[in-house]
N, CA, C and O of each residue as an XYZ file, in Angstrom:
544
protein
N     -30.023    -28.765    -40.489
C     -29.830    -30.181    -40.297
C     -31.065    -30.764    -39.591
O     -31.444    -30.219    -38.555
N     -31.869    -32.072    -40.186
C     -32.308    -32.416    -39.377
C     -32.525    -33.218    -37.888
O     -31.676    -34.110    -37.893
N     -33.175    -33.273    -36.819
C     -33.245    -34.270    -36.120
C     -33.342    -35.433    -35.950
O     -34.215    -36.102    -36.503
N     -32.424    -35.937    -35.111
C     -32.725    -37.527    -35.561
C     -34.124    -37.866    -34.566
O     -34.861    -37.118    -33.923
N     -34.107    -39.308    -34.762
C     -35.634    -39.654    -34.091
C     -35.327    -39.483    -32.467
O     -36.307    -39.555    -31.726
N     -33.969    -39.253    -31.848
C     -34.182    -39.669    -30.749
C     -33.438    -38.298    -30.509
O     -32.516    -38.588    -29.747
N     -33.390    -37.091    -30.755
C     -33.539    -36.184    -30.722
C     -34.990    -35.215    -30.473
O     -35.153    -34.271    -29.700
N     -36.011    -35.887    -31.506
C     -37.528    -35.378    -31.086
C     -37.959    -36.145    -30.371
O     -39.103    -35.829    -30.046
N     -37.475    -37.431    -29.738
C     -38.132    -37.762    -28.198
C     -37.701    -37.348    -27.065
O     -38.257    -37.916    -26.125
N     -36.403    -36.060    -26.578
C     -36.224    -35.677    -25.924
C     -36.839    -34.531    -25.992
O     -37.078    -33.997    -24.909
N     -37.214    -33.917    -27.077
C     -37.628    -32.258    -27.003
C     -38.543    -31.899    -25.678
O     -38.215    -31.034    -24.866
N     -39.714    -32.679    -25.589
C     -40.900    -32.396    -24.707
C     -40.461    -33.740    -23.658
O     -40.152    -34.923    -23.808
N     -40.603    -32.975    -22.757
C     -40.272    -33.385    -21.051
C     -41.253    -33.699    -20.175
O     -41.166    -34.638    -19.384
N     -42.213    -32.948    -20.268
C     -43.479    -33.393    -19.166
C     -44.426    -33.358    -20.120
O     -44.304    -32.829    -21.225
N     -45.421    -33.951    -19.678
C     -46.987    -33.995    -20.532
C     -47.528    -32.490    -19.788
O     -47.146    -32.009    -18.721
N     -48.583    -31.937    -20.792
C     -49.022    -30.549    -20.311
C     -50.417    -30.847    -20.711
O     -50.773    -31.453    -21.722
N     -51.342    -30.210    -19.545
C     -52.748    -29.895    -19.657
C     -53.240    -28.859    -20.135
O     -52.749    -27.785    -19.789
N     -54.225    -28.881    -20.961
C     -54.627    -28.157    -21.893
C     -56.097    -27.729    -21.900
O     -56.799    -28.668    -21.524
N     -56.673    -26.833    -22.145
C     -58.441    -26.596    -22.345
C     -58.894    -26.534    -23.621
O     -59.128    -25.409    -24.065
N     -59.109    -27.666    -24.456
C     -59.695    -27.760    -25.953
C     -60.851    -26.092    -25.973
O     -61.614    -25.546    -25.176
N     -60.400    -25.855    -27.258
C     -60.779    -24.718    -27.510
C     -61.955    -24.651    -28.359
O     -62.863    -23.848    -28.147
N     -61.953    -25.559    -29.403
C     -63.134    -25.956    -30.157
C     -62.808    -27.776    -29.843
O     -61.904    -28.350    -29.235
N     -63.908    -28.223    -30.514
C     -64.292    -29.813    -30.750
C     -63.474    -29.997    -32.136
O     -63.273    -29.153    -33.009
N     -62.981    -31.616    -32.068
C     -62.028    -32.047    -32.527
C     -61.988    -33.287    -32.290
O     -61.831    -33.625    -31.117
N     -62.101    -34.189    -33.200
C     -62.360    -35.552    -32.785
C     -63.485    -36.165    -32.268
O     -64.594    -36.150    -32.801
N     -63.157    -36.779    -31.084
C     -63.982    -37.278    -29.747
C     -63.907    -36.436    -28.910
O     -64.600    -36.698    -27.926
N     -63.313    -35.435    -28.851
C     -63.562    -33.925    -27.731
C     -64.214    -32.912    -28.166
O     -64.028    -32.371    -29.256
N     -65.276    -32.497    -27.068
C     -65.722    -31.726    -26.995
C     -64.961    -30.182    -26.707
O     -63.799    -30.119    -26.305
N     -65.603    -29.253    -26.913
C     -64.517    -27.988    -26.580
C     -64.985    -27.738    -25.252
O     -66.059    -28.072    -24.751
N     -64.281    -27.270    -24.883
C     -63.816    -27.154    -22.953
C     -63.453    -27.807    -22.703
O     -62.762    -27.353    -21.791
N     -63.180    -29.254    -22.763
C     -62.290    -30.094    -22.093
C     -61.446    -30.266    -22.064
O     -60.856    -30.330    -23.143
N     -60.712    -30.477    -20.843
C     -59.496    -30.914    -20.427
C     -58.607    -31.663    -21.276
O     -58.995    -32.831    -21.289
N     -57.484    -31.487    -22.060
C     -56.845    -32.748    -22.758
C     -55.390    -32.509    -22.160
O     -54.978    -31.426    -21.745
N     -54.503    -34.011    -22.194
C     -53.566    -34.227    -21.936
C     -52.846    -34.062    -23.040
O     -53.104    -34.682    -24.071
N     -52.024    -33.343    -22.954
C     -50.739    -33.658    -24.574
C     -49.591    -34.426    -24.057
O     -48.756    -34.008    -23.255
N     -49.652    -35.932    -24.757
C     -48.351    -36.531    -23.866
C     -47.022    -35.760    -23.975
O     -46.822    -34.564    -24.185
N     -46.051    -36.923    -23.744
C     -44.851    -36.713    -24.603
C     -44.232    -38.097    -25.640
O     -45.219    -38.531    -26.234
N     -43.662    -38.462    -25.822
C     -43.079    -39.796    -26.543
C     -42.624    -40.547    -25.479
O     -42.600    -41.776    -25.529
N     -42.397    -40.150    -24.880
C     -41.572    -40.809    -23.488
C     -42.724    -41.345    -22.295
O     -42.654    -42.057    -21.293
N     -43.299    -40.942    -22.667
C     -44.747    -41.482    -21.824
C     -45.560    -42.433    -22.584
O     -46.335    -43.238    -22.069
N     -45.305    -42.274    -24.045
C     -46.142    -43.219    -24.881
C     -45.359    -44.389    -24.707
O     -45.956    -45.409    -24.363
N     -44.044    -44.434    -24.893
C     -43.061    -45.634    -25.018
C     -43.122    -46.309    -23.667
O     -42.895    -47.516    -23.749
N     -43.361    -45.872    -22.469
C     -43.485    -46.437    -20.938
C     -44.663    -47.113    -21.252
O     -44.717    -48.327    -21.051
N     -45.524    -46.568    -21.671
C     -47.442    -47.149    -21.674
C     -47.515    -48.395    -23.104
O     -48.227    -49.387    -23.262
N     -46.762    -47.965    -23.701
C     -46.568    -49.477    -24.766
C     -45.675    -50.365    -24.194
O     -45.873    -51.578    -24.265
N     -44.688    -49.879    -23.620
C     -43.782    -51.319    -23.008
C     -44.658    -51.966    -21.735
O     -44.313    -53.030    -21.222
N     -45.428    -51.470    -21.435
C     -46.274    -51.967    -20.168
C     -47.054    -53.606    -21.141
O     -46.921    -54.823    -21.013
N     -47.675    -52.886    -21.862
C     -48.163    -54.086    -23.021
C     -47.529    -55.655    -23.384
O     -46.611    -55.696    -24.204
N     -47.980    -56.838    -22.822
C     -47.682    -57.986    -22.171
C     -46.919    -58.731    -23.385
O     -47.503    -57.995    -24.181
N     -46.235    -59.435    -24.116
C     -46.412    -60.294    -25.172
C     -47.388    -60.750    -25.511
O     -47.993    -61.143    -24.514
N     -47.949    -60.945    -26.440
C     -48.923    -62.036    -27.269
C     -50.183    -60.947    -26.773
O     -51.282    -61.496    -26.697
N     -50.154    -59.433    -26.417
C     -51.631    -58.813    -26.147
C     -51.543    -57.642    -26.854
O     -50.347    -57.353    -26.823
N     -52.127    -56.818    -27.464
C     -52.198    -55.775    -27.867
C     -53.174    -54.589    -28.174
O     -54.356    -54.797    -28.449
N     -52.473    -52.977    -28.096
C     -53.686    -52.122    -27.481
C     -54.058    -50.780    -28.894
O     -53.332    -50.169    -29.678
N     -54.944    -50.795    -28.740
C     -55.377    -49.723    -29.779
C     -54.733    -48.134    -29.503
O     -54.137    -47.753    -28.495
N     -54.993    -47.514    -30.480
C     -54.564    -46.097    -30.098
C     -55.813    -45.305    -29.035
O     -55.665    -44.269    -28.387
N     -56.596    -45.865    -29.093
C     -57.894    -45.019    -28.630
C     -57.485    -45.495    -26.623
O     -57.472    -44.690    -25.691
N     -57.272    -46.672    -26.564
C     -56.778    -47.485    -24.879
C     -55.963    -47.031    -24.786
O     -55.899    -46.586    -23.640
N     -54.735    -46.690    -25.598
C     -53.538    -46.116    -25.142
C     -53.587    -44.590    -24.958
O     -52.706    -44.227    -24.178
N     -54.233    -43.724    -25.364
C     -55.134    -42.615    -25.088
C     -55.643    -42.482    -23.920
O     -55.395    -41.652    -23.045
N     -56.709    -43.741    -23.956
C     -57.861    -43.374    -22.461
C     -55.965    -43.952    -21.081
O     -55.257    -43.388    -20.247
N     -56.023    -44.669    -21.423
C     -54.426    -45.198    -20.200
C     -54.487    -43.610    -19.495
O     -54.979    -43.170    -18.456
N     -53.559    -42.882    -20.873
C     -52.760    -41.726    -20.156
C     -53.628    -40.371    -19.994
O     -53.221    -39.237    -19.741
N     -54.982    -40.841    -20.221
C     -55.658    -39.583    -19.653
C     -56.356    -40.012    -18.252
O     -56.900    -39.178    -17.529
N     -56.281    -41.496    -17.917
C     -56.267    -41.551    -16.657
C     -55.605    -41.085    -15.756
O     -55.822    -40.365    -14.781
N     -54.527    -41.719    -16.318
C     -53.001    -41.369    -15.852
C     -53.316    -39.754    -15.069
O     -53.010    -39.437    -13.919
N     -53.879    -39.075    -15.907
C     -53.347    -37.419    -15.348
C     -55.080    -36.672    -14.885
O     -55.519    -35.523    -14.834
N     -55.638    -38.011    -14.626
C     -57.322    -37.213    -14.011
C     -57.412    -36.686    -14.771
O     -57.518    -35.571    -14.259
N     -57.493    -36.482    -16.253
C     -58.839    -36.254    -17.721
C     -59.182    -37.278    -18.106
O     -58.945    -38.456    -17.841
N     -60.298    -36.268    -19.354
C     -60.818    -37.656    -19.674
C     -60.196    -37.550    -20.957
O     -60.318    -38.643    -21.510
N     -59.593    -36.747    -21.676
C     -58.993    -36.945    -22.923
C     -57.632    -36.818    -23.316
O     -56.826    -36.280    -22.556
N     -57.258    -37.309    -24.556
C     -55.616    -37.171    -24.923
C     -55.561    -36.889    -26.158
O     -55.891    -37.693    -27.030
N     -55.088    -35.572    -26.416
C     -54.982    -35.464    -27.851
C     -54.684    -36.324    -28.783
O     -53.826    -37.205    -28.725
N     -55.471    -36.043    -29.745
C     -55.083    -37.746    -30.738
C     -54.060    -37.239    -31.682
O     -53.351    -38.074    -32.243
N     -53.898    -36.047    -31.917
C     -52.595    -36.102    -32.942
C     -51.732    -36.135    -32.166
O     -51.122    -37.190    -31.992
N     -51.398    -34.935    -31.424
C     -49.857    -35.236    -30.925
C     -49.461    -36.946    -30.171
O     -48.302    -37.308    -29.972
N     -50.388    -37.594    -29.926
C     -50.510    -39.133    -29.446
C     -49.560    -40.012    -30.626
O     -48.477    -40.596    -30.592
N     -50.569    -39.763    -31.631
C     -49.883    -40.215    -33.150
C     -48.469    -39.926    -33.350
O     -47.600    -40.792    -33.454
N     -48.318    -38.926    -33.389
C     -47.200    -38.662    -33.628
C     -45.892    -38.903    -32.412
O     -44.717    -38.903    -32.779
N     -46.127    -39.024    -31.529
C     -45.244    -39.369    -30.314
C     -45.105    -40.792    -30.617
O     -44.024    -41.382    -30.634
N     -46.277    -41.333    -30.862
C     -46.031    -42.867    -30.898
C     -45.329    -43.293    -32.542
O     -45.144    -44.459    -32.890
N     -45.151    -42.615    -33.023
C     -44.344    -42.714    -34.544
C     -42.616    -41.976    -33.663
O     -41.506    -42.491    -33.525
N     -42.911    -41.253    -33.446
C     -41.482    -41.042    -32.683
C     -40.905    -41.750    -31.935
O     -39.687    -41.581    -31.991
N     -41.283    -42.613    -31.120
C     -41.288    -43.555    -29.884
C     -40.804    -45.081    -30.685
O     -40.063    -45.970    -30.265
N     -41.584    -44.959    -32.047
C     -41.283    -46.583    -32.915
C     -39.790    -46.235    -33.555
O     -38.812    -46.980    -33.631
N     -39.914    -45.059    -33.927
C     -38.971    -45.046    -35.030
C     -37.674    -45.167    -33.848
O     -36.823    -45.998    -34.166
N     -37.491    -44.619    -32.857
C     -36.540    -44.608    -31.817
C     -35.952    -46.351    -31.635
O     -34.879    -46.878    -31.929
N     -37.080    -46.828    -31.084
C     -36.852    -48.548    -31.126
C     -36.475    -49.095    -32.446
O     -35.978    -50.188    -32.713
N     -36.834    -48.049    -33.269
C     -36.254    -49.006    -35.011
C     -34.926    -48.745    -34.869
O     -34.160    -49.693    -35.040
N     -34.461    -47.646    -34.586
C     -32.893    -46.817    -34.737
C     -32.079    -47.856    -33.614
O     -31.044    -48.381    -34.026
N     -32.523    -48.153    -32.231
C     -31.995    -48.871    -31.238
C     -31.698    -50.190    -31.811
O     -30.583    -50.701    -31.711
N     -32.711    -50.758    -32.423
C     -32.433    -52.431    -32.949
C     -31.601    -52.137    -34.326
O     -30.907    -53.053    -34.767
N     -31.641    -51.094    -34.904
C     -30.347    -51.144    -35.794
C     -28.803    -50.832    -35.249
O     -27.723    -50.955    -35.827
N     -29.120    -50.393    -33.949
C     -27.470    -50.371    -33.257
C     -27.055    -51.504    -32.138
O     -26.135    -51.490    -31.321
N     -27.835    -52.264    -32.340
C     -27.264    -53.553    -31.581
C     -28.581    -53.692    -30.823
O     -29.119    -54.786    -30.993
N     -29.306    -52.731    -29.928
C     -30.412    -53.641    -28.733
C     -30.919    -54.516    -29.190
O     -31.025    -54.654    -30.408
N     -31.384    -55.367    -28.298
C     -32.394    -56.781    -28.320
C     -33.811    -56.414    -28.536
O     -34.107    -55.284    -28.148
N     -34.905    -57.239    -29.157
C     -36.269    -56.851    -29.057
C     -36.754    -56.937    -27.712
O     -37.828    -56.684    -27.165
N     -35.752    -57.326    -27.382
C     -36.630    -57.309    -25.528
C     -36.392    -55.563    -25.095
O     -37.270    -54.832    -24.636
N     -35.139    -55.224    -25.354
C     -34.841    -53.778    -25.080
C     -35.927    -52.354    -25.543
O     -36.286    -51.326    -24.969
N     -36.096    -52.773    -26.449
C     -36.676    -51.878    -27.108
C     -38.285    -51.858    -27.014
O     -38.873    -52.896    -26.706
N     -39.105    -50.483    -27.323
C     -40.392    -50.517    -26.859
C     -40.594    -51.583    -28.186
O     -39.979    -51.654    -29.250
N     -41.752    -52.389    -27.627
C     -42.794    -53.193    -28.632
C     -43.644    -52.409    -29.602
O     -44.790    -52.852    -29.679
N     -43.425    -51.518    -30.250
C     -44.340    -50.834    -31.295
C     -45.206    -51.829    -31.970
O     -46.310    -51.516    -32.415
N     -44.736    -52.979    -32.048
C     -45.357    -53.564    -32.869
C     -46.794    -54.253    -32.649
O     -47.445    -54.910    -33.461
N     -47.127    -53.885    -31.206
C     -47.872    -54.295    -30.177
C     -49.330    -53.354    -30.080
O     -50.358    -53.615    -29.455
N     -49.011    -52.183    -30.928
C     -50.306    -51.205    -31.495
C     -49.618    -51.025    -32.294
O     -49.373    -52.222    -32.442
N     -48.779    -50.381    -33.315
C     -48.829    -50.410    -34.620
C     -49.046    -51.733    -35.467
O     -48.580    -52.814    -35.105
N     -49.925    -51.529    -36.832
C     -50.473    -52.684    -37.821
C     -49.274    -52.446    -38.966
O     -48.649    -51.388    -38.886
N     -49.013    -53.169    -39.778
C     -48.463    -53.440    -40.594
C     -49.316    -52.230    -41.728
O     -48.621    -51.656    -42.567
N     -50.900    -51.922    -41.644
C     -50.922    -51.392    -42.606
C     -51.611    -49.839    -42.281
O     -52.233    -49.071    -43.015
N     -51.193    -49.743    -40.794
C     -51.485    -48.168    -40.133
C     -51.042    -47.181    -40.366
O     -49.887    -47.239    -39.945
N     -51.248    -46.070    -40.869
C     -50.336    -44.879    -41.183
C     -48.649    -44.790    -40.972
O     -47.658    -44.478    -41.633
N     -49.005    -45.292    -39.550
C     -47.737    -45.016    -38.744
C     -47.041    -46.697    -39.272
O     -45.820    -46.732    -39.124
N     -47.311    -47.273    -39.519
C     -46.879    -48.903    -39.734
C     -46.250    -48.421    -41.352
O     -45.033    -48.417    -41.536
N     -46.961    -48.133    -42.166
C     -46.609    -47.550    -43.483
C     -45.390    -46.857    -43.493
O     -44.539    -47.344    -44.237
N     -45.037    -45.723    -42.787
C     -44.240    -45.134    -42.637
C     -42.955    -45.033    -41.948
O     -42.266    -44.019    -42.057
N     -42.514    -46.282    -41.073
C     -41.700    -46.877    -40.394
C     -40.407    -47.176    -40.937
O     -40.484    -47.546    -42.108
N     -39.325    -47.140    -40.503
C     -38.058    -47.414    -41.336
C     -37.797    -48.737    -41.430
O     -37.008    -49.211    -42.248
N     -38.918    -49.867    -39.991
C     -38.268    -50.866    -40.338
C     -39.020    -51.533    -41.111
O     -38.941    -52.761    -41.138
N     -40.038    -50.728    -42.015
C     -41.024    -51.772    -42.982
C     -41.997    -52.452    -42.732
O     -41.717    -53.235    -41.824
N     -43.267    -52.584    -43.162
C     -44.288    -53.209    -42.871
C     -43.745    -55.057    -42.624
O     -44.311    -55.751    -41.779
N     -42.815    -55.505    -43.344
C     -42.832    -56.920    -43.253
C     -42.362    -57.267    -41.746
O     -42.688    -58.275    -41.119
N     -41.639    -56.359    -41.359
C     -41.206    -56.319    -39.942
C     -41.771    -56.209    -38.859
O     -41.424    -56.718    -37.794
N     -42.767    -55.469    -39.090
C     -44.118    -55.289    -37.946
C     -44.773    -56.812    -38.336
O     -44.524    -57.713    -37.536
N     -45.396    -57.059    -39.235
C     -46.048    -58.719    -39.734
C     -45.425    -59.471    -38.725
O     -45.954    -59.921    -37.709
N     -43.696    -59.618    -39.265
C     -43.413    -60.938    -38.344
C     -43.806    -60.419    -37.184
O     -44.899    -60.894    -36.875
N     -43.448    -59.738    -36.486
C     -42.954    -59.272    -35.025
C     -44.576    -59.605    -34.716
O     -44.605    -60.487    -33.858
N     -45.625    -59.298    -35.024
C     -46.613    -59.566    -34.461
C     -47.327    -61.296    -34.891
O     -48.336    -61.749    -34.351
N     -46.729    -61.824    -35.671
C     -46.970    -63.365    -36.154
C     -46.118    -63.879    -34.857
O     -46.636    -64.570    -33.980
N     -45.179    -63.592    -34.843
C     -44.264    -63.974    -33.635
C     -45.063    -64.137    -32.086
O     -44.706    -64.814    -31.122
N     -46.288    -63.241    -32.244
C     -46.840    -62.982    -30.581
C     -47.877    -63.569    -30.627
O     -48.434    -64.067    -29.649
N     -48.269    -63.592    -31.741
C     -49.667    -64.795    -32.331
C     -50.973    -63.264    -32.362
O     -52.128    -63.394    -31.959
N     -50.604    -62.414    -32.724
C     -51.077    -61.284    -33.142
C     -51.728    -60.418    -34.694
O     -51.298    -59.606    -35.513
N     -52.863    -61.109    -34.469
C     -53.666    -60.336    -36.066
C     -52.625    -59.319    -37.046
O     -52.406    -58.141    -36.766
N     -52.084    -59.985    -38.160
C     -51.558    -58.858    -38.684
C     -52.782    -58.529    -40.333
O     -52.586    -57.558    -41.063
């Protein structure tokens, strides 16, 4: 059976530090990287004001401040933050308010991997960010 979305945002509990082993991305090998969790991504996007919005790369550097590195893995990032949306998609289909729920729509684009792949549809991210007066 599979998991639901808010099932794989409980799995991982604390963020864990890591020593990049080879280069990968924007990291060099030896460095320090943070692996969040979803639950840390969804705190660091709800921080995100109305009508402002943050890239994946700021929401990255945020939580490698956050933990004294200088880096944050960019996949597992991705993917927490696709876990973290789809959670707020599942919540606003059981009654919460958009105030309740994290703002995904606030770094996800209508035509971002993770925007593509969303249950609540690219037209839904559009408004939600037309709504904030936000480049879609």
């Amino acid at each position: 059976m599979r998991k639901t979305w808010h099932q794989k945002y409980l799995v991982r509990r604390k963020p864990e530090l890591v020593v990049a082993e080879k280069s990968f991305g924007d990291i060099p090998a030896g460095a320090q990287v943070v692996i969040s969790t979803p639950a840390e991504v969804d705190r660091a996007v709800r921080l995100v004001p109305a009508g402002h919005e943050l890239t994946m790369k700021q929401l990255r550097n945020y939580i490698a401040r956050k933990h004294h590195v200088q880096y944050t893995c960019p996949i597992t990032t991705g993917i927490f933050l696709r876990i973290a949306s789809e959670c707020a998609v599942e919540d606003l289909a059981h009654g919460k308010t958009i105030c309740q729920v994290m703002p995904f729509w606030r770094i996800v684009t209508p035509r971002s991997t993770i925007g593509k792949k969303l249950a609540c549809g690219q037209d839904f991210i559009t408004q939600m960010r037309a709504n904030e007066g936000l480049p879609v």
